[in-house]
C-alpha positions as CSV (number, residue, x, y, z in Angstrom):
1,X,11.2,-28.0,-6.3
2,X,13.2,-25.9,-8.8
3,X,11.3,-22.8,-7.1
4,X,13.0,-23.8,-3.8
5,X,16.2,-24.6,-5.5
6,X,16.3,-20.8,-6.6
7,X,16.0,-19.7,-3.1
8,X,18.4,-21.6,-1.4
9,X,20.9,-20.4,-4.0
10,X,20.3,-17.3,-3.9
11,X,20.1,-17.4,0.3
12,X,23.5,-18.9,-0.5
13,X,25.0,-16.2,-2.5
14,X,23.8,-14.0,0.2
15,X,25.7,-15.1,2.7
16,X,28.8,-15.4,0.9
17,X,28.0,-11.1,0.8
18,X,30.0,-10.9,-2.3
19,X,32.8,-14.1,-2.0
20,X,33.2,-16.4,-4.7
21,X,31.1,-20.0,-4.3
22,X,32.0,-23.1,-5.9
23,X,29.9,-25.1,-7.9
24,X,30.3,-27.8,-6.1
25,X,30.3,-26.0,-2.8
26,X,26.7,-24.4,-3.7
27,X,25.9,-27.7,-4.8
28,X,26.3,-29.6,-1.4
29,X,24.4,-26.2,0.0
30,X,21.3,-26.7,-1.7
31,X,21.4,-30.3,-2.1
32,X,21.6,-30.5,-6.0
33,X,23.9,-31.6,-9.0
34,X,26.7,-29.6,-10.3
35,X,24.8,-29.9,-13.8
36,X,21.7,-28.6,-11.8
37,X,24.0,-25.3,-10.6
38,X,24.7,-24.5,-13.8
39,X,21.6,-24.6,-15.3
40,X,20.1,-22.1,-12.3
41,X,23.2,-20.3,-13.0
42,X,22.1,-20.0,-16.5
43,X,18.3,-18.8,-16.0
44,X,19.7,-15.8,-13.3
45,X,21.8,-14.9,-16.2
46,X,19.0,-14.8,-18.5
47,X,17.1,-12.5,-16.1
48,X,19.0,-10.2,-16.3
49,X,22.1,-10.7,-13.6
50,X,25.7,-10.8,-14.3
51,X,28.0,-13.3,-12.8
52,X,31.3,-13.4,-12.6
53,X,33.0,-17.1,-12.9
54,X,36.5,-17.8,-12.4
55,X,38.2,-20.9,-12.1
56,X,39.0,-22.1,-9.0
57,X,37.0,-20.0,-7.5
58,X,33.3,-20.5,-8.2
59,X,30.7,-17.8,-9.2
60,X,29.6,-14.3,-7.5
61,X,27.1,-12.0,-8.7
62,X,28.4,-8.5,-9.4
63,X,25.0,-7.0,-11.0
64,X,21.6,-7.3,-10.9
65,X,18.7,-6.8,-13.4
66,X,17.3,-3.2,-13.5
67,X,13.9,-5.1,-14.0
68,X,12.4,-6.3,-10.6
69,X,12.7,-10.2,-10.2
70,X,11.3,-12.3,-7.4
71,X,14.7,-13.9,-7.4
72,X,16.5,-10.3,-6.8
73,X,14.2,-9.2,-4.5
74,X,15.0,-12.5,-2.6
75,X,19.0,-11.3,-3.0
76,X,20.2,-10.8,0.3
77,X,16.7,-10.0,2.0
78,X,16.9,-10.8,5.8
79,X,13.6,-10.8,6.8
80,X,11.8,-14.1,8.8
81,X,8.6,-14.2,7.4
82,X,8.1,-10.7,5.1
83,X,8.7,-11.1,1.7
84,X,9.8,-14.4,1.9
85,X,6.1,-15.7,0.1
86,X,6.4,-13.6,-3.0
87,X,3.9,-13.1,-5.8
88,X,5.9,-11.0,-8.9
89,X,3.4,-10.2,-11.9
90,X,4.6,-7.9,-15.0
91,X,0.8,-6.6,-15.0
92,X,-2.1,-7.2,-12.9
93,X,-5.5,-4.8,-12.4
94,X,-4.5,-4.6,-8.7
95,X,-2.1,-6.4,-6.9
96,X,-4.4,-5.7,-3.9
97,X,-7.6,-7.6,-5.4
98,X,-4.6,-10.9,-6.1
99,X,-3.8,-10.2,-2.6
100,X,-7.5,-10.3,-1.1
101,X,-7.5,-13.8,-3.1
102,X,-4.2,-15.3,-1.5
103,X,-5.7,-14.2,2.1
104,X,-8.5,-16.1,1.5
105,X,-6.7,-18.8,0.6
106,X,-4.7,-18.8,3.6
107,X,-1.5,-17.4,2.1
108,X,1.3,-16.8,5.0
109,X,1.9,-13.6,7.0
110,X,4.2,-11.5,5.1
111,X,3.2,-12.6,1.4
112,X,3.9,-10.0,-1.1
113,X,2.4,-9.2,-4.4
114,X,4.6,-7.3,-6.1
115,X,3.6,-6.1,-9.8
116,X,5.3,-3.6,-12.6
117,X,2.3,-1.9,-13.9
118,X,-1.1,-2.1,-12.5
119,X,-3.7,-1.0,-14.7
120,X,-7.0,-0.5,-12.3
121,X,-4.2,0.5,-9.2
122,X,-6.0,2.6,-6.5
123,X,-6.0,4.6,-3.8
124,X,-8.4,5.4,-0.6
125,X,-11.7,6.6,-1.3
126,X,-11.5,4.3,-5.2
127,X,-9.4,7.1,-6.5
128,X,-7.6,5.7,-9.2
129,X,-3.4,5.4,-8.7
130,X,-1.3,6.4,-11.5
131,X,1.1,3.1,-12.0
132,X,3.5,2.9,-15.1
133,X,5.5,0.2,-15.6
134,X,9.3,-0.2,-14.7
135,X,9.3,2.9,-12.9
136,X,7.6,2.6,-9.3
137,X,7.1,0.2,-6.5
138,X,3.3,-1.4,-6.9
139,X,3.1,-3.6,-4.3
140,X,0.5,-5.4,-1.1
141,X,1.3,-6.8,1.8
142,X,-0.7,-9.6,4.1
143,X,-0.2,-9.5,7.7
144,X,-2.5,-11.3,10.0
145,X,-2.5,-9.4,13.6
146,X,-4.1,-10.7,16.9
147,X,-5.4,-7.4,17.3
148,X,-9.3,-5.7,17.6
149,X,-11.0,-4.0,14.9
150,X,-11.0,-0.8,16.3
151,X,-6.7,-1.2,16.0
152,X,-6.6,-1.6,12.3
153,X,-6.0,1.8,11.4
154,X,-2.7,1.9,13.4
155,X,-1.0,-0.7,10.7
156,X,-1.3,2.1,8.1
157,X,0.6,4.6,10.5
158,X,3.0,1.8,10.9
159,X,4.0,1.3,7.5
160,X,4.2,5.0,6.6
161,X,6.9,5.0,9.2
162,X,8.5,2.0,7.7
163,X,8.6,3.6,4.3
164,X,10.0,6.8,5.4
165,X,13.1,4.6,7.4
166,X,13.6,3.2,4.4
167,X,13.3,6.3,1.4
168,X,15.5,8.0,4.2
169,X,17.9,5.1,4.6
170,X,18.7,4.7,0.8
171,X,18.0,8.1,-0.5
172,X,19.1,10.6,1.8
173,X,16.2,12.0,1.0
174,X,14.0,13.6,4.6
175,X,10.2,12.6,3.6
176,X,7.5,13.7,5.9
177,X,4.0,11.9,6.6
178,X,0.5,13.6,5.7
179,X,-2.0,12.0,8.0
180,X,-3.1,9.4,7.5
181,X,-2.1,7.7,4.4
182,X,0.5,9.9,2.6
183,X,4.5,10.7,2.7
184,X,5.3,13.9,0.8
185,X,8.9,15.4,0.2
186,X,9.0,19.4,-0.4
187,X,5.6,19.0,-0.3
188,X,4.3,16.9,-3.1
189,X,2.8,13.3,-2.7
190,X,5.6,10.3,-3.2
191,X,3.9,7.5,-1.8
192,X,0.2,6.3,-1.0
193,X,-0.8,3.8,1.3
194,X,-4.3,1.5,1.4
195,X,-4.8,-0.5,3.9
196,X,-8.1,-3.0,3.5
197,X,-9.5,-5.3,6.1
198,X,-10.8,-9.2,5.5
199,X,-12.7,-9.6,9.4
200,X,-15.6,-11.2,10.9
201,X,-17.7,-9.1,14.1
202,X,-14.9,-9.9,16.0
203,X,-12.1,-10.8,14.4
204,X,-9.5,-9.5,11.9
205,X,-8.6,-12.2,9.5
206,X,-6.1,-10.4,7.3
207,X,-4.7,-7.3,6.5
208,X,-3.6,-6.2,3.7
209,X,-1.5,-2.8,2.8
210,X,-1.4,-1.4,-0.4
211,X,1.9,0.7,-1.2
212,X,2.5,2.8,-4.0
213,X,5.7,4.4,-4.6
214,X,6.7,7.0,-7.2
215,X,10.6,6.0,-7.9
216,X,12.0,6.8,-10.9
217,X,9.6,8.9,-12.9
218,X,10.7,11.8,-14.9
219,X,8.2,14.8,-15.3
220,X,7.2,13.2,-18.5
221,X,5.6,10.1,-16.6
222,X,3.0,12.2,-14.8
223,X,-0.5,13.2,-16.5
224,X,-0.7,17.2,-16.2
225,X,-3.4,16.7,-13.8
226,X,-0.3,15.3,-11.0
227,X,2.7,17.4,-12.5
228,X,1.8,19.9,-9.5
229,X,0.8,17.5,-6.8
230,X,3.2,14.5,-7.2
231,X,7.1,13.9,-7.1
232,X,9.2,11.1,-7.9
233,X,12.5,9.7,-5.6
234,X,14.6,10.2,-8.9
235,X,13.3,13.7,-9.6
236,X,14.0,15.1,-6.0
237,X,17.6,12.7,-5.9
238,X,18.7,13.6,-9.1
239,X,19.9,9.9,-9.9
240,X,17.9,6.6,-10.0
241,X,16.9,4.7,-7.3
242,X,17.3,1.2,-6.8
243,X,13.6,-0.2,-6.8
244,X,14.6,-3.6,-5.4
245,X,17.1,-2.3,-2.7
246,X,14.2,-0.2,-1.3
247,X,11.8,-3.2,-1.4
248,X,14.3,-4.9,1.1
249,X,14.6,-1.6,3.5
250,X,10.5,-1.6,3.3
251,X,10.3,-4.9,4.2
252,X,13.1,-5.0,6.6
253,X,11.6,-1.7,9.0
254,X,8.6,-2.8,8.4
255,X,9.0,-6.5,10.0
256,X,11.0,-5.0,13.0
257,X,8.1,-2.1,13.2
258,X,5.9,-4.6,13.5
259,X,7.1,-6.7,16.1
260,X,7.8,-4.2,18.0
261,X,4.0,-3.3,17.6
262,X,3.0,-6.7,18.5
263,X,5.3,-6.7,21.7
264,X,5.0,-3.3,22.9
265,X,1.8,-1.9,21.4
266,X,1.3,1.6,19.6
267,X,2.7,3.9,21.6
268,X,6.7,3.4,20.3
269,X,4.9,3.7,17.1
270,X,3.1,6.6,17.4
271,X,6.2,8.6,18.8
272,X,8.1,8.0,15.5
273,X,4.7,8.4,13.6
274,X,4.8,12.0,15.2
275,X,8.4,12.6,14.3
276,X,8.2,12.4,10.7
277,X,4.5,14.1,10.3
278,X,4.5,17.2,8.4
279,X,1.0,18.5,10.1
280,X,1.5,18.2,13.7
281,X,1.2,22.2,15.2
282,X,0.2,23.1,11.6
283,X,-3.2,24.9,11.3
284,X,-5.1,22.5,8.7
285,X,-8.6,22.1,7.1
286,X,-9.6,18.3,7.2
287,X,-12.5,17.4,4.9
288,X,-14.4,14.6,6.4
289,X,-17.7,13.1,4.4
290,X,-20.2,15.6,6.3
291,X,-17.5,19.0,7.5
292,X,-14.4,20.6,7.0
293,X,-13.0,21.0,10.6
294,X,-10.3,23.8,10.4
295,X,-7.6,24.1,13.0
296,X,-4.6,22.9,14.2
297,X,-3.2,19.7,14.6
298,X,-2.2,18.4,18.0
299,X,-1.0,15.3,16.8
300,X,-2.4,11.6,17.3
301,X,-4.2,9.7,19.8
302,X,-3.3,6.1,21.1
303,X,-5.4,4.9,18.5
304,X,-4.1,6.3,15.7
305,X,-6.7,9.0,15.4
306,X,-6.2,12.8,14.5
307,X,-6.6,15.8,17.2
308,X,-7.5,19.2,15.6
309,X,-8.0,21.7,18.0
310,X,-10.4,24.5,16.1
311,X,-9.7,28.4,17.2
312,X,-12.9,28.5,20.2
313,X,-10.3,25.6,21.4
314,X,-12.6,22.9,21.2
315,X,-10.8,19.4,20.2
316,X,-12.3,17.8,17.0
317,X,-11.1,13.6,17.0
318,X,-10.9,12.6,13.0
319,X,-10.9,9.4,12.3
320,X,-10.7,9.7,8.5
321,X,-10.4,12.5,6.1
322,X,-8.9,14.6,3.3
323,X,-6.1,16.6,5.0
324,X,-5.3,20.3,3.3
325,X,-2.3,21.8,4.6
């Protein structure tokens, strides 16, 4: 009950977008005492927000926390069903094995589990993800498509699109996609993507993306074996990023991404997929299990799958690999 109590107010201060609310106006809101305001009032200012309150006039928030709540990420996040089920741990081994538990369960579309420091994090292929805490975005995502197996790959294109909106939106910063699973600025890795299935023969159940995002390390955050390989949005800004304003744009371009999916399949996808990837008419080396397939790359197939076109002209189909540019 208190839980829910938390969200309406904070749905409440929302829509006031900045406007003073009175106690007894947020009261009647969310359906509780005045004694009952003040005490959530209270535990928001012990995580870390500040609120201004003048008399007459009511409260407004004017900061919040630098550390990533569940109750700031819910601050004036517009989404219907994505991120609205939210799961915030200060340390987990992955927050995509707490998410494979949830989907079993039969946690909602859209849950997030969001962590500060993961401790077994990892990426495709069981690499291990570097994640230390306070300073990047750790996060999974359930979604629960009506669509065939064969289609799953297409939600990690999806998201890497979603992610680059919003880096680009916030930042000003021009990231660019590495096929299939990785955005790059100026050429070194920012973000990884994993995306797992839960399915029967014929079914997908669940599925759930894995993001991690580099945000505000400095050079001193990343073991020597990354320094030349990996970036952080603060080290290629210049300035710190919000972490919890760029949770919201993820979650925001990602739901309308992927409605517009559900409605209006790949192809829309695919076109902005194309836009933003830093391969496409590149000549490349892709290293699957068995070959390295060298050529250039034509771009993607209505199934998300890579075309490399090797130099007798003959066009190679990937459908999962290590990309060398």
């Amino acid at each position: 009950m208190q839980s829910q109590l938390r969200k309406d107010l904070l749905d409440a201060f929302t829509k006031a977008d900045g406007a003073y609310l009175s106690g007894q106006h947020i009261a009647e809101l969310i359906g509780c005492s005045r004694t009952a305001v003040w005490k959530h009032i209270g535990e928001l200012r012990k995580e870390g927000f500040e609120l201004e309150a003048v008399r007459r006039k009511g409260y407004r928030i004017v900061k919040t926390p630098e550390k990533i709540t569940a109750d700031e990420l819910r601050l004036g996040l517009t989404t219907k069903f994505i991120g609205k089920n939210l799961h915030y741990e200060e340390t987990v081994d992955s927050t995509q094995k707490i998410a494979h538990r949830l989907a079993y369960d039969d946690a909602p579309e859209g849950t997030v589990i969001i962590a500060e420091e993961q401790v077994s994090g990892r990426g495709r292929m069981a690499r291990r993800w570097h994640s230390p805490k306070y300073t990047g975005i750790w996060m999974s995502i359930i979604l629960r498509p009506n669509i065939s197996l064969p289609k799953a790959p297409q939600l990690t294109l999806l998201t890497a699109v979603a992610i680059v909106q919003a880096i680009e939106e916030l930042t000003g910063l021009l990231p660019e996609i590495k096929w299939p699973n990785d955005i790059l600025i100026k050429g070194k890795k920012v973000t990884g993507i994993l995306t797992e299935l839960e399915a029967e023969s014929d079914r997908i159940n669940s599925i759930i993306i894995g993001i991690g995002i580099n945000v505000n390390q400095t050079k001193e955050d990343f073991p020597s074996d990354l320094e030349q390989i990996a970036t952080s949005l603060l080290l290629e800004k210049g300035e710190t990023v919000s972490r919890a304003d760029l949770i919201k744009g993820i979650f925001t371009n990602l739901e309308k991404l992927y409605l517009l999916y559900l409605e209006e399949g790949f192809l829309p996808i695919k076109l902005l997929w194309e836009s933003y990837a830093i391969s496409i008419g590149k000549k490349i080396t892709a290293r699957t299990l068995t070959q390295s397939i060298i050529g250039k790359a034509l771009g993607i197939t209505d199934d998300g799958v890579l075309m490399i076109e090797d130099d007798h002209g003959k066009i190679h189909h990937v459908y999962s690999a290590d990309i060398e540019l």
